[in-house]
C-alpha positions as CSV (number, residue, x, y, z in Angstrom):
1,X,-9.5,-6.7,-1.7
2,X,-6.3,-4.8,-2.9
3,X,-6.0,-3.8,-6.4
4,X,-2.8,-4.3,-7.9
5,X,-2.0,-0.7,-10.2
6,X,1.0,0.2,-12.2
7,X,2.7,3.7,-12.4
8,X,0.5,4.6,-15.3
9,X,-2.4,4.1,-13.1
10,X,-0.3,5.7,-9.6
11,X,-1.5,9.1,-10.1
12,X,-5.4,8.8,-10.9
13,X,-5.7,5.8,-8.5
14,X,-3.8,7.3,-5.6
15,X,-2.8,11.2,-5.9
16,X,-6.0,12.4,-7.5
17,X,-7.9,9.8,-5.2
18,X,-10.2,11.8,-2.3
19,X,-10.0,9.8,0.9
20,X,-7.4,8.1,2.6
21,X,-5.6,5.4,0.2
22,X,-3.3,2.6,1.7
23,X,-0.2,1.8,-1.0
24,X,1.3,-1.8,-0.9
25,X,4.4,-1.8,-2.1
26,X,5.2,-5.7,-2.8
27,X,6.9,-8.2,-4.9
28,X,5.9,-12.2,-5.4
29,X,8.9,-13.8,-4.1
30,X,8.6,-11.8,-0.7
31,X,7.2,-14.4,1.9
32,X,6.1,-11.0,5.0
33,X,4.5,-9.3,1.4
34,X,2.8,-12.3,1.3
35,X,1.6,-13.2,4.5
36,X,0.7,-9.3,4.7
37,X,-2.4,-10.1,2.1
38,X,-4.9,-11.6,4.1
39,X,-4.4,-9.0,7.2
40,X,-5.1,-6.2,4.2
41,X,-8.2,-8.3,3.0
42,X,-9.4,-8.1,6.4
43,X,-8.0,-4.2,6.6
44,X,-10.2,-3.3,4.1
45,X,-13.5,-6.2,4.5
46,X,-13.5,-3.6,8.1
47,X,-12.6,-0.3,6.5
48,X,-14.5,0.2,3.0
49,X,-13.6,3.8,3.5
50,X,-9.6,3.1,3.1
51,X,-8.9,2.1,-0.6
52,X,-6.0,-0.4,-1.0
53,X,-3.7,-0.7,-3.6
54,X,-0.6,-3.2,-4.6
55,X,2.7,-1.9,-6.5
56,X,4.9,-4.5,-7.4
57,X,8.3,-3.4,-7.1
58,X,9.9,-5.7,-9.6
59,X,7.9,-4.3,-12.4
60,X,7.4,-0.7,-11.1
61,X,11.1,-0.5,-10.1
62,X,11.2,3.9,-11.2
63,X,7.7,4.6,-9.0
64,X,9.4,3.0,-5.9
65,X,12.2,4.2,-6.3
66,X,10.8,7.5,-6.6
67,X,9.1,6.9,-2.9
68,X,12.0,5.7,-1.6
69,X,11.0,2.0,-1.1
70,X,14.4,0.0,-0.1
71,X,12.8,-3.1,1.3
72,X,9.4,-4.7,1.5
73,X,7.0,-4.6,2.0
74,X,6.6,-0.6,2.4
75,X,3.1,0.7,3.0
76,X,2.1,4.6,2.1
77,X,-0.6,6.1,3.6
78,X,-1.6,9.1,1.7
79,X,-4.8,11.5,2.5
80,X,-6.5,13.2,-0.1
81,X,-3.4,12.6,-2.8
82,X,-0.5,14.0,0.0
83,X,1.8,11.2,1.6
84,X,1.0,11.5,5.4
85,X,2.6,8.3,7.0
86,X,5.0,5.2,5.9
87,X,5.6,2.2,7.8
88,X,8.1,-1.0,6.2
89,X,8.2,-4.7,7.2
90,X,5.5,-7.3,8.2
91,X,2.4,-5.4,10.3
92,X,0.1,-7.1,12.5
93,X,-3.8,-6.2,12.2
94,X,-4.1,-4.1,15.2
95,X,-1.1,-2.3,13.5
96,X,-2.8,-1.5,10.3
97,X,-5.6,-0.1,11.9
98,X,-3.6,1.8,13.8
99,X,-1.9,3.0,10.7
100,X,-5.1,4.1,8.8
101,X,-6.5,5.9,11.5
């Protein structure tokens, strides 16, 4: 299950985190953001290693800008607190596994 964070929360949850962390970058009136949810439910019931976490761009509008988010949804990958892959738009299963690996 994803946890939804807010900027205050970016850098402990995400930049200090050890591991490989998958960021959602979302808002509620996006229907792909929303089908995305139970594909990253399923993402993460298969991979407890990958931590997931939601950023709603409507109410963290300076932390995605900051990352450069210009449509949704945007997923980060970062490893061990760097940025190491981005991918934008609706993603199948087989291509969030992909992703994470």
């Amino acid at each position: 299950m994803a946890k939804k964070i807010t900027t205050a929360e970016f850098e402990n949850e995400v930049l200090n985190a050890k591991g490989t962390v998958l960021v959602d970058f979302f808002a509620t009136w996006c229907g792909p953001c929303k089908m995305l949810v139970p594909l990253l439910d399923e993402l993460s019931a298969k991979n407890p290693n990958v931590k997931i976490v939601k950023i709603d761009v409507d109410e963290e509008t300076p932390l995605a800008i900051k990352y450069g988010v210009a449509s949704i949804p945007t997923l980060l990958l970062f490893k061990d607190g760097q940025k190491v892959n981005q991918t934008l738009g609706y993603q199948t299963l087989d291509q969030l596994e992909r992703f994470v690996k």
